[in-house]
C-alpha positions as CSV (number, residue, x, y, z in Angstrom):
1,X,132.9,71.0,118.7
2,X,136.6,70.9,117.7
3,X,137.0,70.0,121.1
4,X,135.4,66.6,120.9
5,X,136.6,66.0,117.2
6,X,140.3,66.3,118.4
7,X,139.2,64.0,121.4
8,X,138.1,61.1,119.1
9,X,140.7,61.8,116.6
10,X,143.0,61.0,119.2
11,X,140.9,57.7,120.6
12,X,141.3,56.5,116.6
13,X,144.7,57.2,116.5
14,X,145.3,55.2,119.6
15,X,143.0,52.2,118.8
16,X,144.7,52.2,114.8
17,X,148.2,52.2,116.0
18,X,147.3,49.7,118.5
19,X,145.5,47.7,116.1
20,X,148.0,47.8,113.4
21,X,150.8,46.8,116.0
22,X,148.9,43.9,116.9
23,X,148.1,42.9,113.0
24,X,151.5,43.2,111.5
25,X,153.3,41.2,114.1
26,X,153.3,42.6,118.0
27,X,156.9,43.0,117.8
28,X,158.3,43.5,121.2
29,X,161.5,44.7,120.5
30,X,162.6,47.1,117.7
31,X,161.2,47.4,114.5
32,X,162.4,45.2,111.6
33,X,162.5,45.2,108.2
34,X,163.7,41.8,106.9
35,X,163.3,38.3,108.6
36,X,165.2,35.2,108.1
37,X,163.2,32.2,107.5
38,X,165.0,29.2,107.7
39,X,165.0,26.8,104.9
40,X,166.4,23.3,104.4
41,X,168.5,22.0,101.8
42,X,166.9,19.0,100.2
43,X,169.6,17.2,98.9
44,X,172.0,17.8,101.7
45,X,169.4,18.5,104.8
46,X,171.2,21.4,105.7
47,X,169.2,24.5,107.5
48,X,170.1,28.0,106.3
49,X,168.2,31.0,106.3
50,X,167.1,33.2,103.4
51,X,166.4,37.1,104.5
52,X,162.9,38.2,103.6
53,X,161.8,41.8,103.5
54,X,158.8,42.5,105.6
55,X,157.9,45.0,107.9
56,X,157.1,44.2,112.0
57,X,156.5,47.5,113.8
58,X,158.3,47.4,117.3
59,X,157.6,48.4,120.6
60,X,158.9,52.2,119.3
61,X,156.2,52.1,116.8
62,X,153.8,52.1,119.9
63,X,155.8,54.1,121.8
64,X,155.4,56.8,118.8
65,X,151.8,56.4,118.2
66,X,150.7,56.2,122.0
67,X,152.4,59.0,122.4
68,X,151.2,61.3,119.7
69,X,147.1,60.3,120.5
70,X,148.3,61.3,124.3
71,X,149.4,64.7,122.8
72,X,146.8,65.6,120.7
73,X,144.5,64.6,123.6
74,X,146.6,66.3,125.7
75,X,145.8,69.8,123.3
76,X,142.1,70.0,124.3
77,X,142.8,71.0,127.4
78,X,144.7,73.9,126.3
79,X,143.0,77.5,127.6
80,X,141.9,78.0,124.3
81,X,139.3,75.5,124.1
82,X,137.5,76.9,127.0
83,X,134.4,78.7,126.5
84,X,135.1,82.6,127.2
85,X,132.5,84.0,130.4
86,X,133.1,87.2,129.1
87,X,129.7,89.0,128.5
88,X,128.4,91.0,126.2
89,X,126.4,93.2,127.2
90,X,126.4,97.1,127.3
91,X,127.1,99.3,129.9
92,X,124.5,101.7,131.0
């Protein structure tokens, strides 16, 4: 039982990091914080950029979350999750 609920506790955390790489941006580099939107000066027509604060996860996001559904899929095959074949039965 705890077995398969650590199994698809680790398939949601997989698909949710996924997902929520993909959603807030699919950053393939690092992870930022701010982003600098360009803007244009209407009386002169000059471009310059104004830093926004926003979070894009990057590829260590993924990296991080891949890696910590692997490992708590990775725990279910520990010896402790396997059924004992120990019987119990008296001697006689």
């Amino acid at each position: 039982m705890l077995k398969k609920a650590l199994r698809a506790l680790a398939a949601l955390c997989l698909l949710g990091v996924i997902a929520t790489w993909f959603a807030l941006g699919a950053n393939r580099g690092w992870t930022k914080t701010s982003v600098a939107i360009p803007k244009i000066d209407e009386i002169t027509g000059i471009e310059y950029s104004v830093s926004e604060a926003r979070f894009i996860p990057g590829i260590e996001f993924l990296a991080i979350g891949i890696g910590l559904a692997l490992t708590v899929a990775a725990i279910t095959f520990l010896p402790i999750f396997t059924k004992s074949s120990s019987s119990s039965s008296l001697p006689s």
